[in-house]
C-alpha positions as a LaTeX table, in Angstrom:
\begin{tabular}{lrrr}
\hline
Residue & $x$ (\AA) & $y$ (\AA) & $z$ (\AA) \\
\hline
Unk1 & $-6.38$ & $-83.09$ & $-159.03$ \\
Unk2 & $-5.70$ & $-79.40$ & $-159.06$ \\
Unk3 & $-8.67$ & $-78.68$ & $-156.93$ \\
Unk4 & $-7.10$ & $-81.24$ & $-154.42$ \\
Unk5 & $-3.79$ & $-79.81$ & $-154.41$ \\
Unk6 & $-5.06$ & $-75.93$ & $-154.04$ \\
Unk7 & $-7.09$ & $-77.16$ & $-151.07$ \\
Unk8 & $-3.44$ & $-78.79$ & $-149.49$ \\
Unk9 & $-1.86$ & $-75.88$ & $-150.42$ \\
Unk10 & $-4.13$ & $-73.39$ & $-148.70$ \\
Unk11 & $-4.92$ & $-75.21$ & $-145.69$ \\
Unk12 & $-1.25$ & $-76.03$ & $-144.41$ \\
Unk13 & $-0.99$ & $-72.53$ & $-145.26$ \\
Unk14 & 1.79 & $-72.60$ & $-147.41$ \\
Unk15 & 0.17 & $-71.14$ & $-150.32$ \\
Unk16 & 2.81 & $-71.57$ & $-152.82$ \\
Unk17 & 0.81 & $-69.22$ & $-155.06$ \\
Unk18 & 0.78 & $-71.59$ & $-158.45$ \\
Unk19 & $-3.02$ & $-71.75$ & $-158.66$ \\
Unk20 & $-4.59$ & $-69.02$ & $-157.60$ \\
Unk21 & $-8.42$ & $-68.45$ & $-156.74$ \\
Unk22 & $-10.84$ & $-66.26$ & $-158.77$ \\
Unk23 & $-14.22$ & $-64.16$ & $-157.44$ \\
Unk24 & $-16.25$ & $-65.62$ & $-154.08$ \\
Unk25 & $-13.50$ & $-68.61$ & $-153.95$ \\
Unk26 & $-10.79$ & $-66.05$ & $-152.49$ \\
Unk27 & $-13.13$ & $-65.89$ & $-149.21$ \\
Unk28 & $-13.30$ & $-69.62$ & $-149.28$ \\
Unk29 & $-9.56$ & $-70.02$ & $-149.69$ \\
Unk30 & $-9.32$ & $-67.21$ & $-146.43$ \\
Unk31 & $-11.29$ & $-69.19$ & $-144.54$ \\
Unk32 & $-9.74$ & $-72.62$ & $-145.58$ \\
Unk33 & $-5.96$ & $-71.19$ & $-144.94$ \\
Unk34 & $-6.99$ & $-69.57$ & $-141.59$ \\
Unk35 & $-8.64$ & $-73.02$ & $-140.58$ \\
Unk36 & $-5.28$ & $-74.51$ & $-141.51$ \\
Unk37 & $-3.37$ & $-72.47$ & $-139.53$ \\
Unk38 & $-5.61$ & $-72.61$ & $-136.45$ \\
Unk39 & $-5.69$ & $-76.47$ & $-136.77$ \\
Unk40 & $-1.98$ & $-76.87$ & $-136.99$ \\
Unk41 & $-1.49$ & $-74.71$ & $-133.77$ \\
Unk42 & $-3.98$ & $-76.54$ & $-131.92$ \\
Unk43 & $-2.55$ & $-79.80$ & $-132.74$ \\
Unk44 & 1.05 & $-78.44$ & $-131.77$ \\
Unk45 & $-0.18$ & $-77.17$ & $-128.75$ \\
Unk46 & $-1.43$ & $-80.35$ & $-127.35$ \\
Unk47 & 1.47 & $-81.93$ & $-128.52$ \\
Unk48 & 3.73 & $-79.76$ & $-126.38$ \\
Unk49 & 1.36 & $-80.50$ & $-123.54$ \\
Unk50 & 1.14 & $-84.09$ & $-123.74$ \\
Unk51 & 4.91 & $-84.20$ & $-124.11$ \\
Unk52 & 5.97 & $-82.04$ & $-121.48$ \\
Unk53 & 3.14 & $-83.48$ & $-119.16$ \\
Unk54 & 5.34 & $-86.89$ & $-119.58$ \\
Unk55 & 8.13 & $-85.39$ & $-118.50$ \\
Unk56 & 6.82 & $-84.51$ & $-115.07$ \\
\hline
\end{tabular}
């Protein structure tokens, strides 16, 4: 379960910083949190689109 929470953690990009990777995972955890982040502001993008679309 702690590998399941890290992975939460680090790609909603919170990174609460109570498990913390060791060696070659601290590139994986980069890439995971940076994935995050570009996911979440994709998804908030097109949800200001779609909303403001309706509006018109």
């Amino acid at each position: 379960m702690d590998y399941y929470y890290f992975a939460l953690i680090t790609v909603t990009t919170v990174g609460l910083g109570d498990i913390y990777p060791t060696d070659h995972l601290r590139v994986i955890a980069g890439i995971a949190s940076l994935t995050g982040f570009i996911l979440i502001s994709c998804t908030a993008q097109y949800v200001y689109k779609t909303m403001s679309h309706q509006e018109d």
